[in-house]
N, C-alpha and C positions, 0 to 999 in steps of 0.2 A: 554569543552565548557566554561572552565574559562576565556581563552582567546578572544581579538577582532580576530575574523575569520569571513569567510564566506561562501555563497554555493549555488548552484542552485536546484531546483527542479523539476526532470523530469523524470517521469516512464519511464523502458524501453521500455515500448512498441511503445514510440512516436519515438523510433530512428530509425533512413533512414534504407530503405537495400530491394532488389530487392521481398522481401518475402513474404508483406500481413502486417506486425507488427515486432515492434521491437524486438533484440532478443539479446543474449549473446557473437553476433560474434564480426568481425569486426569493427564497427560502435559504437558499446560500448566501446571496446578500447582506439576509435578513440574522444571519448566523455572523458575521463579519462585524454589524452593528451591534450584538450580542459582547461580541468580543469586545470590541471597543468599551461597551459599556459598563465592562467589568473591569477594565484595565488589562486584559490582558494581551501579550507579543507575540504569541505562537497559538497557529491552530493546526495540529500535526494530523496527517489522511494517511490511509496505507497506500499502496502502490495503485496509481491511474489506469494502470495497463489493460490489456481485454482481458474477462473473464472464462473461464472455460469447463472442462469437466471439472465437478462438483463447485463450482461458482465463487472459485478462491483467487484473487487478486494476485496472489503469489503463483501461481500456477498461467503462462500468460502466453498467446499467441505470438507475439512481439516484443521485445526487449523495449519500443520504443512506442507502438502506437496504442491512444488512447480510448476506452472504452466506452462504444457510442452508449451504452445504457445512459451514460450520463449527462446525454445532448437534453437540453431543453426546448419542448413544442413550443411553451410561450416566447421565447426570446424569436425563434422562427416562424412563430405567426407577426413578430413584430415586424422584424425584414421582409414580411410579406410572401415567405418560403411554405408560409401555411395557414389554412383557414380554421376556424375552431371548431366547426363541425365537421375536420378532417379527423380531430383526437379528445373532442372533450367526451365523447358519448362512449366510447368505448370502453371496455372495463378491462384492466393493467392489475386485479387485486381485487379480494373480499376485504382483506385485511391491513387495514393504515399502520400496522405495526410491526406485519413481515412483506419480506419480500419475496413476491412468487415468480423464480428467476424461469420457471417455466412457461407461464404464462406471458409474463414480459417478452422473452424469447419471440415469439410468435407474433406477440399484440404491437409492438413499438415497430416491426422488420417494414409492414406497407404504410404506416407514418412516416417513416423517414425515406422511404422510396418516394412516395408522393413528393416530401420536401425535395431531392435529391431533381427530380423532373422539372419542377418550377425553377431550379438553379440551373440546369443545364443551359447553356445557350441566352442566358439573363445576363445580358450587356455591363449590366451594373455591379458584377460580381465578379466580372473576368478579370482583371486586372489584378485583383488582388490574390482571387484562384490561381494564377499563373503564378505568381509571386511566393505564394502557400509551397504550388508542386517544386518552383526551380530552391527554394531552401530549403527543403525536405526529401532532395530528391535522393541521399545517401540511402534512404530507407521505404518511401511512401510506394514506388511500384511493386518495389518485390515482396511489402507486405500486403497489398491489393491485392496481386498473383497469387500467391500464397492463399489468402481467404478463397477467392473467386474459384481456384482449384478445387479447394478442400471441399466448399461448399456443390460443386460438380460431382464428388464424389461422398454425398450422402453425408459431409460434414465426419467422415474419418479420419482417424488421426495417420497422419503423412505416411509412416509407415505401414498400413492398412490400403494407400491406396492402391488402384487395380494395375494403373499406367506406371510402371517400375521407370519406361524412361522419362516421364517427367518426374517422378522423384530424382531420379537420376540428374535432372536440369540438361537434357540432351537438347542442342538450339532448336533441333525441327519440335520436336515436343513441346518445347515453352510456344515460339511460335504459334503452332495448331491451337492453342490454350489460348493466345492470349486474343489470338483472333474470333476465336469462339465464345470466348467469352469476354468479349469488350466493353459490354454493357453494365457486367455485373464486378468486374474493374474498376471501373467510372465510378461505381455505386460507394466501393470501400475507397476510394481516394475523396471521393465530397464529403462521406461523414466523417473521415479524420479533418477533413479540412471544418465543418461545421464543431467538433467538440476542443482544436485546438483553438478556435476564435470566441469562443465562448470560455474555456477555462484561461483563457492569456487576458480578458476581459474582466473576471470575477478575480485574479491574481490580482492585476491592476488597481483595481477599485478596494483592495485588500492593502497591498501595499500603500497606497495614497494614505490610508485610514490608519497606516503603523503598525499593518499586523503582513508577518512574515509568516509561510508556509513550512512548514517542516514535511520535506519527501519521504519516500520510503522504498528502496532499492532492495529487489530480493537477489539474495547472490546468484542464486541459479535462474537458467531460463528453462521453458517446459519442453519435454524430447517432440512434444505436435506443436513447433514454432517455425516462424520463418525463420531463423537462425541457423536452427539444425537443417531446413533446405537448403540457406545457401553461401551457410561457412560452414560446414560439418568438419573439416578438418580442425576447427578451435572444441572440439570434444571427442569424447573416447565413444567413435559408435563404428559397428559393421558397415558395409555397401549399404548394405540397405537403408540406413539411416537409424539404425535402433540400439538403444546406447547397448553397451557392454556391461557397462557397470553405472552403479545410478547413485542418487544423491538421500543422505539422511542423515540419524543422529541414535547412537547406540540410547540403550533403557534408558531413562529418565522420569523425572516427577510426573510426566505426563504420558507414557506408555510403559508397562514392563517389556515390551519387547521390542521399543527402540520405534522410531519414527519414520518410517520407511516415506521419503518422498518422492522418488520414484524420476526424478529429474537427472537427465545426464550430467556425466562430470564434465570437467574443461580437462584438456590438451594442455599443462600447464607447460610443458616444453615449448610448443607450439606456441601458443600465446608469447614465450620469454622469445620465441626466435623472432617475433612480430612484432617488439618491443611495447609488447603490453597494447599496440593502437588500439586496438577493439572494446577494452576495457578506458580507457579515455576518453576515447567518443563515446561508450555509454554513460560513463561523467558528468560528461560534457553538456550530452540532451538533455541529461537529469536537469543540471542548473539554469537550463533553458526552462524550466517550468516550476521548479523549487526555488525556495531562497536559500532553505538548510537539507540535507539528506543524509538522511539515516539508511546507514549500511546494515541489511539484516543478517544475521548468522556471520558475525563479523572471524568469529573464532575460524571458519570455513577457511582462511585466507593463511593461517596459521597450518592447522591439522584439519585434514579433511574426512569424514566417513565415509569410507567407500565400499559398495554392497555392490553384489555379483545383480546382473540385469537383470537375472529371474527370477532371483529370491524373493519369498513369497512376507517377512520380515525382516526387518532393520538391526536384529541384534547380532548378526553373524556377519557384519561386514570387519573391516580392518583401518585402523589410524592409517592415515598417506599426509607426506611433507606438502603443503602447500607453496605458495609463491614469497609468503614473507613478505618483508618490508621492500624487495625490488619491482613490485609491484605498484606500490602508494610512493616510492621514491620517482618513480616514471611518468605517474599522474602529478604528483607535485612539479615537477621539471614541465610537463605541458603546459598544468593547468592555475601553478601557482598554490598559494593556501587557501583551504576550502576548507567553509563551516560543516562540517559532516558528525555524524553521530553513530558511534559503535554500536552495535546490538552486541554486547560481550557477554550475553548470558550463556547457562548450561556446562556443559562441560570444557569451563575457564582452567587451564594451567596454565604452567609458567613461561612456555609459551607464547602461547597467546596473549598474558598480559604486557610480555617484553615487546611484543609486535603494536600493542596496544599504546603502552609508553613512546616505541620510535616514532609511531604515528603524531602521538600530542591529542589524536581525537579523544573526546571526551566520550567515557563510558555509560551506561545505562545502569540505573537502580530501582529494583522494586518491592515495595515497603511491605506486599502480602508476604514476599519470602521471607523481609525480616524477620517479622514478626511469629513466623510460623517457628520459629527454632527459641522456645522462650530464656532460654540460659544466655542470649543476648548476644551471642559471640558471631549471627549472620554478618556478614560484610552486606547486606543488604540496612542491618538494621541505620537507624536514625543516627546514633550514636558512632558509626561508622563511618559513614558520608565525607564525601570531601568535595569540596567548593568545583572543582572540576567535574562534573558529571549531570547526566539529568534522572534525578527521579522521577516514579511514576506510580500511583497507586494499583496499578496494574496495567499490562498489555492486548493489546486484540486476542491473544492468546490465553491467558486471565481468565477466571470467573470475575464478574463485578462483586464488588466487594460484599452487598449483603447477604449473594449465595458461598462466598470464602467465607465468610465469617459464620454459617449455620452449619460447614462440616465440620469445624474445629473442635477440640477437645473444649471441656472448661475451663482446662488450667490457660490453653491458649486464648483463651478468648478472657479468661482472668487477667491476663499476661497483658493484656491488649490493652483493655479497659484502664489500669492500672496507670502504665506506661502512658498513653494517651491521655492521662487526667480526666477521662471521659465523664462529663455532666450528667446528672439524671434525668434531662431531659434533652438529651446530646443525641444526634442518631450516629450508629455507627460512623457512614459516610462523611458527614459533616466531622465527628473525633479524626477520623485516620485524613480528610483532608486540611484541616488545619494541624495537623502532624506534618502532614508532605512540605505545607508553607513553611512549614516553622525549619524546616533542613539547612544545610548550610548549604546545600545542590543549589548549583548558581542558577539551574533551572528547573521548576516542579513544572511534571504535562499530570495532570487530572483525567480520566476517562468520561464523556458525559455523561454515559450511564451511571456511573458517581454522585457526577454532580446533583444528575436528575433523583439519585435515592432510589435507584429503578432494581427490580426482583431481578433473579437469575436467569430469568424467561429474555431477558433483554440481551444476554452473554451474544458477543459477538462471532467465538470460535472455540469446539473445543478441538486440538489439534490430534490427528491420527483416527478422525472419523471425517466420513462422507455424509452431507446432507444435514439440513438444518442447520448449517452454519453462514453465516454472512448475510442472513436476514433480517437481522435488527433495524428498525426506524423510530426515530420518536415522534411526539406527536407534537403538536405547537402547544396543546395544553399544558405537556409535563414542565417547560419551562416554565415556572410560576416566578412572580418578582421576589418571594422570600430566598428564592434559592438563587437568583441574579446578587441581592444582596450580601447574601452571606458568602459568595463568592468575593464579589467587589470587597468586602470589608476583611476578608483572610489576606488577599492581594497588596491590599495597602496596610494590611497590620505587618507585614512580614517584607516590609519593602520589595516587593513584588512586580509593583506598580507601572505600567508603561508609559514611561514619560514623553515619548513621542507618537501618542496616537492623537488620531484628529478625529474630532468629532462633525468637523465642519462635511 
């Protein structure tokens, strides 16, 4: 990331394809050869992890396993795991432009069962399923047990269920579980095994072509995880397993009454007694499927918000000392230097930016905050920028740009216009994205809803609401060649350009 590069920002899930949500087939590919095509080095995804209540990525059963939404029927009807009138007729969606995580829920669970059956016991597959279970075995049973439970118990959250001594992890109780339910065990260890062979595939074939992955690592895990059943002493929760005190972020731009996430804290003692392992190995997995990874709520590691467990908002919690830099001094000592990327936004002090400097990771910038303070003096803005860091025309958290740009005042959107030299026949996105190129940030990420000139309807998340978030897709039409070129030609006007992609 020493270099000027570039890169776009788009989960897979928003990619086209006849199925309900994006997936690891076709269309991801075909997103790759996009990439390349434009010259660009980075295509940055939020977090792979499963999805859960209210369908946020950040919100995750497992700190480690990945989200079968994302398995592909076609690649499984290749392998012969499935036939096409196991999944072409069904209906995954009315609508090719959201995702209906309810529907999916339900319509994809006897798809992949079906596949799941034809694998069982398939000679041709064992060898490397064994291979799958024995270098995954730090994590792949207890998060199997984990689901297979949950799902035994009406799919409540861990704390809810009825059996206190297998929350408890009592042996006869795991046992009784795991015997009882051995089938539907089997079930969550083949589809981790089916979405890591398919995403370590589309990685591949990604990197081969010059384009690197940028991860995205949320600092906390969800209090309904396998984590909290069977390390709970690496967080602050009762017997029961229910945190104490939970995780957020006091007022800010985006709620007046602070962001209540609801996520237990960490044991930070506890963790330092344990010389940080647990956070290494999550690292560690991370680089096993990323090439770069982006730390979210980086400031967390500095000062942390901490809110009583039952508080009903986020503005009444309290600053707590975090880990500091003996934490990324323990993971450098493991893991060596790593391309990683701060999420330093929000309530940044000095602090946090010193933790930030010991680190050396490179900060995040984004150009809607600039711009929004017209007297020019954001550390966001263009004029501020410094060669070490990555800008971003906005984040998953963001409106896309041409719903920011309709709530602004005039002077701001004066301000805008102005500053950006904007053309009168310029469309906003196209002004503020060749603003981003033109940075001295050794890296611009673009959102493709950007790129694509896409309404508000398209907004990926608004943060501190439930529902309607995380359903964006696009279509294959919205990519038209005008907007591939005008891409291509901001990438190489701004030395941008990826000099080592293949197009072969």
């Amino acid at each position: 990331m020493l270099t000027r590069s570039s890169g776009i920002l788009m989960h897979i899930t928003s990619l086209p394809n006849p199925y309900g949500i994006g997936s690891f087939g076709q269309s991801a590919y075909d997103f790759v050869d996009f990439l390349v095509e434009t010259k660009q080095t980075y295509w940055q995804i939020l977090p792979l992890t499963t999805t859960s209540y209210g369908d946020s990525p950040y919100q995750s059963f497992s700190a480690i396993a990945g989200n079968t939404h994302l398995i592909d029927f076609d690649l499984l009807a290749k392998q012969g795991l499935l036939k096409a009138e196991d999944y072409v007729n069904v209906n995954f969606g009315d609508d090719p432009t959201q995702i209906d995580y309810e529907r999916i829920f339900y319509a994809r669970r006897p798809v992949l069962e079906q596949a799941v059956r034809n694998f069982v016991g398939n000679a041709k597959f064992q060898a490397d399923y064994e291979n799958f279970e024995k270098n995954n075995r730090t994590w792949l049973e207890d998060y199997a047990e984990f689901m297979a439970i949950k799902e035994h118990f009406d799919n409540k959250a861990i704390q809810e269920w009825e059996d206190k001594k297998v929350v408890a992890r009592e042996p006869e109780a795991l046992e009784k579980y795991r015997s009882m339910l051995a089938e539907t065990i089997q079930y969550f260890k083949v589809t981790q095994y089916f979405f890591f062979q398919q995403w370590q595939a589309l990685k591949a074939y990604a990197n081969q072509k010059g384009i690197k992955i940028i991860g995205d690592m949320p600092i906390y895990v969800s209090a309904d995880s396998v984590e909290v059943w069977t390390k709970p002493e690496l967080f602050q929760l009762d017997a029961e397993r229910k945190p104490l005190f939970v995780a957020g972020v006091p007022a800010d731009q985006f709620s007046e009454t602070g962001q209540l996430w609801g996520n237990p804290l960490y044991d930070w003692a506890e963790h330092k007694k344990q010389s940080y392992a647990w956070w290494i190995y999550r690292i560690a997995e991370s680089f096993k499927i990323y090439d770069v990874l982006r730390i979210d709520h980086f400031k967390g590691f500095s000062d942390y918000w901490q809110v009583d467990g039952d508080a009903e908002v986020a503005k009444d919690g309290s600053w707590q000392p975090g880990p500091g830099y003996a934490l990324f001094e323990a993971v450098k000592q493991q893991l060596g230097d790593l391309p990683i990327i701060a999420e330093d936004l929000g309530n940044i002090d000095d602090k946090a930016r010193k933790l930030l400097a010991d680190c050396g990771y490179p900060g995040m910038k984004i150009l809607q905050f600039g711009f929004e303070d017209v007297s020019g003096e954001s550390l966001d803005s263009p004029h501020h920028s410094i060669p070490h860091s990555i800008t971003y025309t906005g984040t998953h958290d963001n409106d896309v740009l041409n719903g920011w740009y309709a709530d602004l005042k005039s002077e701001q959107q004066q301000y805008i216009n102005a500053y950006t030299h904007r053309g009168e026949s310029e469309t906003l996105c196209q002004a503020m994205i060749r603003q981003l190129f033109a940075t001295v940030s050794n890296t611009a990420i673009a959102t493709m809803q950007d790129v694509l000139d896409l309404p508000r309807s398209s907004r990926m998340n608004v943060p501190s609401t439930i529902g309607g978030n995380w359903e964006w897709r696009m279509l294959e039409s919205d990519l038209t060649q005008d907007k591939k070129d005008f891409l291509t030609q901001m990438t190489s006007l701004y030395q941008r350009a990826n000099k080592e992609s293949n197009n072969d």
